[in-house]
C-alpha positions as CSV (number, residue, x, y, z in Angstrom):
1,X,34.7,-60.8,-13.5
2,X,32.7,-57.8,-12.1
3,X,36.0,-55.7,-12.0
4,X,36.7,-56.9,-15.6
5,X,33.2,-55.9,-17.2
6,X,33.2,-52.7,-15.6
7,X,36.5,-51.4,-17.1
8,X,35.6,-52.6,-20.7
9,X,32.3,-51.0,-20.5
10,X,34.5,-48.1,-19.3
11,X,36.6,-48.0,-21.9
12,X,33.8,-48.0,-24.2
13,X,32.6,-44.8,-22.6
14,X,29.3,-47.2,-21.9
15,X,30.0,-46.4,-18.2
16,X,31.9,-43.9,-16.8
17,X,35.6,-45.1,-15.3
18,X,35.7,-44.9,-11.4
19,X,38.0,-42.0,-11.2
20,X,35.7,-40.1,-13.0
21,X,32.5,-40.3,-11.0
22,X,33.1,-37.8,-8.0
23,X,34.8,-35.5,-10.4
24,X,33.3,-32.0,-10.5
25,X,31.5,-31.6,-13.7
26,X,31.3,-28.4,-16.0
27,X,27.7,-26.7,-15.6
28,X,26.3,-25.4,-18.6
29,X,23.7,-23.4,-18.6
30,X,21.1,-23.6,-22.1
31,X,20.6,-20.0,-23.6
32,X,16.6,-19.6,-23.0
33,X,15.0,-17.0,-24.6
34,X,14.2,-13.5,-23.5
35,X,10.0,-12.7,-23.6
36,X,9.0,-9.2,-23.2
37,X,5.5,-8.9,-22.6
38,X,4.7,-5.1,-22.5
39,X,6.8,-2.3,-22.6
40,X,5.6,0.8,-20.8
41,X,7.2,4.2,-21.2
42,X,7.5,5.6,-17.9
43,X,7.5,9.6,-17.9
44,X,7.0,10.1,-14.6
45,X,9.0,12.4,-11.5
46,X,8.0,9.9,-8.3
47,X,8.8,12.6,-5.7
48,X,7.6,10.8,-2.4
49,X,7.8,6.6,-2.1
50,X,5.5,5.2,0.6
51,X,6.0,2.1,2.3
52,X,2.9,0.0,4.2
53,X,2.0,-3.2,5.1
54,X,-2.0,-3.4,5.2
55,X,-3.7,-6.9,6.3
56,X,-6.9,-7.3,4.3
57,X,-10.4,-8.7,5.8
58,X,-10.6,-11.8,4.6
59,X,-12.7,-13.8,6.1
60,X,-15.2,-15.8,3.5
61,X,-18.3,-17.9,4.2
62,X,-18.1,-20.6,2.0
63,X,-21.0,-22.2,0.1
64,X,-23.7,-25.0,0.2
65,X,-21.9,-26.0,-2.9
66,X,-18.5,-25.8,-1.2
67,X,-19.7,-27.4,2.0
68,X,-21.9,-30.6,0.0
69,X,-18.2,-31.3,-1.8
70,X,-16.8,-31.4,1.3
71,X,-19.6,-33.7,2.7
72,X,-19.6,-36.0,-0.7
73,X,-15.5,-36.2,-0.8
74,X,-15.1,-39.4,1.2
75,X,-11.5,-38.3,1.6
76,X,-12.4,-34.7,3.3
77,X,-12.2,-35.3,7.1
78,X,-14.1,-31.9,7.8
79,X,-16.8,-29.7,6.6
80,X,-15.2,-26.2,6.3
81,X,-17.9,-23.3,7.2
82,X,-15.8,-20.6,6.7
83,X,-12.5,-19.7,4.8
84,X,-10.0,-17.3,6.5
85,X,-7.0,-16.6,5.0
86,X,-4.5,-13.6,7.3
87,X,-2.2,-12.1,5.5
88,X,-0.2,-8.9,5.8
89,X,0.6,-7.3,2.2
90,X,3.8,-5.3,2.1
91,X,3.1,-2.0,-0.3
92,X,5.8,0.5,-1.7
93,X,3.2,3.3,-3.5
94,X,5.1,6.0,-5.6
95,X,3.5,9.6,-5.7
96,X,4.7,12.2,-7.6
97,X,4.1,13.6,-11.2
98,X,3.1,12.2,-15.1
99,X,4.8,14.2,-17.4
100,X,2.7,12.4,-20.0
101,X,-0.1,15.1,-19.1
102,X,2.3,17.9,-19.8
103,X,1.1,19.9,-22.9
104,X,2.4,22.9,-24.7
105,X,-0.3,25.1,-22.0
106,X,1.9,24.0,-19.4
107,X,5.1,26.3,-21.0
108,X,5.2,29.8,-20.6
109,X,8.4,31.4,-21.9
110,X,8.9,35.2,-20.8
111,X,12.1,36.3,-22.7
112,X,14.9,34.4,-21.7
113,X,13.2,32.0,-19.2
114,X,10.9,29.0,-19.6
115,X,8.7,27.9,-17.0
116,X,6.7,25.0,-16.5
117,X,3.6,24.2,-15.0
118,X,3.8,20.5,-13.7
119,X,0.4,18.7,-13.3
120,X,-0.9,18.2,-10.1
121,X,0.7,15.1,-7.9
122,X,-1.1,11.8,-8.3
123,X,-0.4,8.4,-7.3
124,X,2.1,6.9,-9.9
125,X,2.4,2.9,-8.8
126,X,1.1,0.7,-5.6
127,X,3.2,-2.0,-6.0
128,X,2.4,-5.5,-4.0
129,X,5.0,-7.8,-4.1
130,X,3.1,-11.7,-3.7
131,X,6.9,-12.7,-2.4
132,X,6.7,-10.0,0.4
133,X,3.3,-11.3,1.7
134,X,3.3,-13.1,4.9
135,X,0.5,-15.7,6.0
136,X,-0.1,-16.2,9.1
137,X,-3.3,-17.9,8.8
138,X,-5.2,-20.2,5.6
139,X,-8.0,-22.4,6.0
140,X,-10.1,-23.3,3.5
141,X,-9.4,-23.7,0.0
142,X,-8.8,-20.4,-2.4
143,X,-9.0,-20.5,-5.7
144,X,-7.2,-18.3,-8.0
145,X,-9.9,-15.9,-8.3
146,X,-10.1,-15.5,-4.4
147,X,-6.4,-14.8,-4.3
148,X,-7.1,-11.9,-7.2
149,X,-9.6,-10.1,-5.4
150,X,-7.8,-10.9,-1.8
151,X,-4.9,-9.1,-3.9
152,X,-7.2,-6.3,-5.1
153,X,-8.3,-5.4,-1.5
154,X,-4.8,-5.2,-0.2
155,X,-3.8,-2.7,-2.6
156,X,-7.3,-0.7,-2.4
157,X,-6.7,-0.9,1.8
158,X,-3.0,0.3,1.1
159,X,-4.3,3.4,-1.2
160,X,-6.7,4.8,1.2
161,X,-4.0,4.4,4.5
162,X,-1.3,6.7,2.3
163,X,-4.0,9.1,1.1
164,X,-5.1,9.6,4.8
165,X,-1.9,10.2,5.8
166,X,-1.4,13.1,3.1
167,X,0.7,11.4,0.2
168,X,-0.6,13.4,-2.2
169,X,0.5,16.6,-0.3
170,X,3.6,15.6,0.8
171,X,4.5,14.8,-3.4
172,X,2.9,18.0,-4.1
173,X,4.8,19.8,-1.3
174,X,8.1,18.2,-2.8
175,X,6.8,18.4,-6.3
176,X,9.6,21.1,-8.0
177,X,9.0,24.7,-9.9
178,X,10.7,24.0,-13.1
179,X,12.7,27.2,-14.7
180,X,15.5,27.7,-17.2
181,X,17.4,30.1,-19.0
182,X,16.8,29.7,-23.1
């Protein structure tokens, strides 16, 4: 009877027939739609890229308020007096040149040569990548605003470690005397 009520139902495409249960299926993927939330010309000659991994202090002391919540939450099992959190951000920090500052002051055409005076090398991007953090170490909670400013510090620590080691003079060493024929 089983047997019987399970082909009918199949043949009313109520149930699907045995043979086609373990039958790979056709994936179909929706269309979603494409957001762009900024677009940001880029004029820029990146003539040294930098790569660093920096690990941030971040050690916190947390609260009264943090630590009464902890007390008062009859599900907490301890009372946290500090909130450490090791991580070592992975940097990549482009140096080189913004064309944007270029002006018409910067060419100087002498009969059938133009020349042009590039502004001085700056720091173009620090880019910190949160999938190419590692944590080693979390305890405590961190809220988002935590994790911003943990964030902020990596970069700033990454900044200061190129710049001592002479970015800015290695991209200006590499940074090119532009000259053409009209």
């Amino acid at each position: 009877l089983a047997i019987a009520a399970w082909w009918l139902l199949g043949k009313m495409d109520i149930l699907p027939s045995l043979g086609t249960i373990f039958r790979p299926k056709e994936v179909v993927i929706d269309q979603t739609p494409v957001v762009i939330r900024q677009i940001k010309p880029l004029a820029q000659l990146a003539t040294i890229t930098a790569y660093t991994e920096v690990t941030p202090d971040s050690s916190v002391r947390t609260t009264v308020g943090d630590r009464l919540r902890d007390v008062l939450n009859p599900f907490s099992m301890e009372v946290a007096m500090n909130r450490e959190l090791i991580v070592v951000g992975k940097v990549l920090i482009h140096a080189g040149v913004d064309l944007e500052k270029l002006s018409p002051q910067h060419l100087y055409i002498h009969e059938d040569s133009i020349h042009i005076q590039l502004p001085p090398a700056e720091l173009l991007d620090v880019i910190v990548n949160p999938s190419g953090t590692d944590i080693f170490l979390e305890e405590g909670r961190w809220d988002n605003t935590a994790i911003v400013n943990l964030k902020n510090k990596i970069r700033q620590k990454a900044v200061e470690e190129v710049k001592a080691k002479g970015i800015l003079q290695q991209a200006e060493r590499h940074r090119p005397h532009l000259a053409g024929r009209k």
